[in-house]
Backbone bond lengths (Angstrom), bond angles and torsions (degrees), N, CA, C in turn:
res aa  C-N    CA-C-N  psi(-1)  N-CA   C-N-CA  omega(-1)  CA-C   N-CA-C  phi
1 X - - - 1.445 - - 1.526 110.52 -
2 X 0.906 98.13 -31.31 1.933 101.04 -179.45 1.618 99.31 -72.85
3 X 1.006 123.86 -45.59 1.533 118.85 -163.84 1.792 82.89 -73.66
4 X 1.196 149.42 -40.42 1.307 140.35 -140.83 1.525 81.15 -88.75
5 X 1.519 120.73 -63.86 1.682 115.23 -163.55 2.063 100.51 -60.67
6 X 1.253 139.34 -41.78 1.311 129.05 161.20 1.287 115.54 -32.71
7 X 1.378 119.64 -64.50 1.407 122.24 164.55 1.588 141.62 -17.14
8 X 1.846 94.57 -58.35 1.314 126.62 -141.00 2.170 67.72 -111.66
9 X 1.221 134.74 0.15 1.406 129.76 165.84 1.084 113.20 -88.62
10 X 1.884 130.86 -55.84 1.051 145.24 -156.81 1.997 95.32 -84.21
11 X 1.438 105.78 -31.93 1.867 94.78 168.71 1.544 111.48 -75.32
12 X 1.163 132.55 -25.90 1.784 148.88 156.43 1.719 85.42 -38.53
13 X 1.196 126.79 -92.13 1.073 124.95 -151.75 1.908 120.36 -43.39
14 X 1.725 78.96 -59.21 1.782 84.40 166.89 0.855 146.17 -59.06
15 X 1.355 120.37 -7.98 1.759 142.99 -172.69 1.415 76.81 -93.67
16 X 1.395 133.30 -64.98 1.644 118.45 -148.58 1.564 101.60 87.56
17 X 1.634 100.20 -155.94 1.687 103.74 162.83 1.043 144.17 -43.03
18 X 1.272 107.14 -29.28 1.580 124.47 -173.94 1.694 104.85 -73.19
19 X 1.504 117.75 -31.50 1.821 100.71 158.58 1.280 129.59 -60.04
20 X 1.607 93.42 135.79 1.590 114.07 160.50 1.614 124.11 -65.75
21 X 1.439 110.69 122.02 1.794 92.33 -178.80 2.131 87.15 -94.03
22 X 0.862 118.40 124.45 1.197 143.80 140.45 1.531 143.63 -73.82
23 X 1.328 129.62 129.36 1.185 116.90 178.86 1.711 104.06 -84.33
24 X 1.180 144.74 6.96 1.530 161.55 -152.43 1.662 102.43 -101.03
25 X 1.136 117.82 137.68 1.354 136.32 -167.67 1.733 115.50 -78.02
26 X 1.743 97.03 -65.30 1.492 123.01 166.09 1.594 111.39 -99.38
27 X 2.246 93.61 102.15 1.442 97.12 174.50 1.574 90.15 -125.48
28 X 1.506 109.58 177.58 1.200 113.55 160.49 1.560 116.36 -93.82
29 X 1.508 111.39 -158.63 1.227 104.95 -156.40 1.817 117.57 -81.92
30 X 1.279 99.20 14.19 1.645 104.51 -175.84 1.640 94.32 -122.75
31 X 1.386 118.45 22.32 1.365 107.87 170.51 1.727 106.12 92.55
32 X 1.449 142.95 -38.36 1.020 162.55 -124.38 1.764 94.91 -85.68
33 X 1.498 148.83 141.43 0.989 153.69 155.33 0.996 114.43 -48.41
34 X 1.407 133.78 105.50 1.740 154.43 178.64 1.984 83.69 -55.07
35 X 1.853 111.69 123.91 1.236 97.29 159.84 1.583 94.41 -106.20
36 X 1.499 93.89 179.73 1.534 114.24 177.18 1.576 129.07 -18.98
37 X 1.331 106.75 -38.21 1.706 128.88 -172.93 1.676 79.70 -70.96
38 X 1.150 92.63 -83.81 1.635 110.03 -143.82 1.661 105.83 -45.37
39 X 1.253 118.35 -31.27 1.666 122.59 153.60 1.320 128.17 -43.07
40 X 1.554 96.93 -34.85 1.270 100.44 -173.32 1.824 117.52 -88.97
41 X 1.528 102.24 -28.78 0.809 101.30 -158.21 2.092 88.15 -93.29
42 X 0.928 97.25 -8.24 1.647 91.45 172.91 1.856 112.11 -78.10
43 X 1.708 120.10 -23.67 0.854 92.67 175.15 1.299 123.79 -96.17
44 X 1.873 100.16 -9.04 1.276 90.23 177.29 1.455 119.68 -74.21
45 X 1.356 129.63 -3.83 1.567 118.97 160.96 1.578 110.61 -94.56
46 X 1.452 112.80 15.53 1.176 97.96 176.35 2.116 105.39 -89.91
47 X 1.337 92.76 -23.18 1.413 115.43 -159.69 1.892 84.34 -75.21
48 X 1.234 115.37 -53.82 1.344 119.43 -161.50 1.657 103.22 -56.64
49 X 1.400 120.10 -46.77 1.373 136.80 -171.40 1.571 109.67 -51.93
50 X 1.500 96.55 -68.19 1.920 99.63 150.98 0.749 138.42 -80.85
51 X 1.323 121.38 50.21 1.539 120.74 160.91 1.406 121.99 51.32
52 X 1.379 105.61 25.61 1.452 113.93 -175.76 1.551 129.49 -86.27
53 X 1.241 162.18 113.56 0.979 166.44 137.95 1.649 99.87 21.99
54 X 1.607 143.05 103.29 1.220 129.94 157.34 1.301 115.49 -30.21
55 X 1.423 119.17 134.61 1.552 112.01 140.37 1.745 121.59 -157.17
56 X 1.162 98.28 151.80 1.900 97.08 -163.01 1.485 95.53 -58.01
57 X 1.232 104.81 148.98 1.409 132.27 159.72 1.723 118.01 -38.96
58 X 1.202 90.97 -57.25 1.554 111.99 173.44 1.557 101.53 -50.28
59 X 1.243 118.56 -73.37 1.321 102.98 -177.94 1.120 147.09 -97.48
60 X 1.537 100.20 25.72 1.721 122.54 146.81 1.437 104.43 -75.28
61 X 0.992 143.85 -45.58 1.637 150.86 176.93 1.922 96.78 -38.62
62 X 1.645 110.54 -64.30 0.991 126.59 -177.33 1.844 116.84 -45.02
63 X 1.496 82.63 -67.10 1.526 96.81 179.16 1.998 118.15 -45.59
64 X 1.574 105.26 -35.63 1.260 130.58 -169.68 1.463 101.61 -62.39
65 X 1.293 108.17 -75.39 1.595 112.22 159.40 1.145 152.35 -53.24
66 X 1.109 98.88 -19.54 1.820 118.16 165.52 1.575 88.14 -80.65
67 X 1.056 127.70 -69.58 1.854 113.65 -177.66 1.617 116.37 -37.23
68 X 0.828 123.83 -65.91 1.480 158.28 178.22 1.969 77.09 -36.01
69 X 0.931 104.09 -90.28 1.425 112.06 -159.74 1.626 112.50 -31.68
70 X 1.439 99.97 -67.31 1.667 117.17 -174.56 1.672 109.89 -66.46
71 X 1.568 117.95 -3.22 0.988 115.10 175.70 1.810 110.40 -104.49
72 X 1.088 104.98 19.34 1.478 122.62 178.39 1.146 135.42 72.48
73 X 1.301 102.25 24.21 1.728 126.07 -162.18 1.736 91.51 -83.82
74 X 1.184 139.51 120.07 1.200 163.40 -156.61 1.747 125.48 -51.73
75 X 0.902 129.26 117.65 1.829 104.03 -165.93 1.358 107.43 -28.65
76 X 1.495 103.84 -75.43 1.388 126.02 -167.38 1.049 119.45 -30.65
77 X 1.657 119.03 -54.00 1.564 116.99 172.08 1.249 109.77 -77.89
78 X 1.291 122.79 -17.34 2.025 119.71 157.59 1.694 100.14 -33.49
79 X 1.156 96.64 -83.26 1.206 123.15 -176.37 1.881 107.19 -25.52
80 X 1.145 91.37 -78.03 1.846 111.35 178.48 1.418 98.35 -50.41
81 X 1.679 152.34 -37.99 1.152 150.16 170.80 1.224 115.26 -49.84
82 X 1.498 124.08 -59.61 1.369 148.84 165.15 1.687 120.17 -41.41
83 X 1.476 120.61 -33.35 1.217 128.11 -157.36 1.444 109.71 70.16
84 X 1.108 133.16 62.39 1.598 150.45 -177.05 1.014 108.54 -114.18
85 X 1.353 141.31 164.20 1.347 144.90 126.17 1.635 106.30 -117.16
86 X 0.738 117.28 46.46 1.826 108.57 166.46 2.040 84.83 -166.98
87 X 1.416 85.79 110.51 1.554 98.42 166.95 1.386 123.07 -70.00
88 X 1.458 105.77 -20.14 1.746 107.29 167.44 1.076 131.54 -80.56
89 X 1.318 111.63 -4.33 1.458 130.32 -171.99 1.896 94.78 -100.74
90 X 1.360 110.95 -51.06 1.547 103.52 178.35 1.658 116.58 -60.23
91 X 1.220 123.33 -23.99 1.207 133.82 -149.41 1.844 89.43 -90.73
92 X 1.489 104.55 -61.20 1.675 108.19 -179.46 1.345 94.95 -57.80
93 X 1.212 149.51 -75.89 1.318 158.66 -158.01 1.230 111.91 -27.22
94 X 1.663 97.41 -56.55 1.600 109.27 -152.95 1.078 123.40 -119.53
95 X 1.263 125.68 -17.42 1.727 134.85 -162.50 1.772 99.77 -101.46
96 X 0.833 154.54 153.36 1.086 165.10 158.69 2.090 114.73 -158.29
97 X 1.133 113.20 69.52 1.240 126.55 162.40 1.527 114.36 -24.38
98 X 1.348 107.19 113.23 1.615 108.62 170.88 1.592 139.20 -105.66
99 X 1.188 131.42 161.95 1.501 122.59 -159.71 1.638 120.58 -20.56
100 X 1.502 117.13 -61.21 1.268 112.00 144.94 1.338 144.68 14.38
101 X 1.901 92.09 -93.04 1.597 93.42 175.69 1.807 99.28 -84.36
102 X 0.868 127.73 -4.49 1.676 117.49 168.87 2.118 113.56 -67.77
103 X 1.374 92.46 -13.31 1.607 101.71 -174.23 1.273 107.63 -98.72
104 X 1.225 140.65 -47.89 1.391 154.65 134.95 1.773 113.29 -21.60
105 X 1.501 107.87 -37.84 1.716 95.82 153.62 1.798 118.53 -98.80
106 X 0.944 112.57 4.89 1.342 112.99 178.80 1.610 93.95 -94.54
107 X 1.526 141.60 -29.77 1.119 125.67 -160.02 2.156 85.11 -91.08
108 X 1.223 108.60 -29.13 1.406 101.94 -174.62 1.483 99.05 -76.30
109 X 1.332 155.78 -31.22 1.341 139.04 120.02 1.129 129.42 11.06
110 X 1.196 117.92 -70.25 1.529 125.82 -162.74 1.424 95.06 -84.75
111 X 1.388 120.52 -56.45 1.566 110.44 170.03 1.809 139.21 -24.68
112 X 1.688 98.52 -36.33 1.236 112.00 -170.55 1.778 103.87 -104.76
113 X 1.634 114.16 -33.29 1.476 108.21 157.65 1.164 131.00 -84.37
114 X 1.836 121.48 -13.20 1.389 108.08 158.06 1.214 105.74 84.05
């Protein structure tokens, strides 16, 4: 975050007047609130640049929280991570546990039935 707000100073400067001061995290370079597109379309050239494997936004969100979750990270702050206020709603929504962590409770299974 420090390297992003340095950043997000030295584009302040270069714009001049023409920056937006914003209370918003992800702006572009005039200060302006990054919407949905422009997120998207920033990572998808961010992904392209590194040689990275595409993948939707959406289900990096997914993937994020399903980790997050099975790694014992708390409803509530599930929830609070997400921009939620109802942790039951993030949890149905978003978590979907895969073969993996389904094997990791089958070995804690066998542990406790022996």
């Amino acid at each position: 975050m420090k390297k992003f707000k340095a950043r997000q100073a030295t584009e302040k400067l270069s714009a001049g007047e023409a920056y937006t001061d914003t209370p918003y995290v992800a702006v572009d370079l005039l200060g302006r609130p990054m919407n949905t597109r422009n997120l998207r379309e920033h990572a998808y050239r961010l992904m392209r640049e590194l040689e990275m494997r595409r993948v939707r936004l959406y289900d990096a969100r997914h993937s994020c929280l399903t980790y997050l979750a099975v790694s014992g990270v708390p409803d509530v702050v599930l929830a609070a991570w997400a921009g939620h206020t109802n942790a039951s709603f993030t949890k149905a929504k978003y978590v979907r546990p895969g073969v993996e962590d389904l094997r990791s409770a089958a070995a804690a299974w066998d542990g406790f039935h022996g």
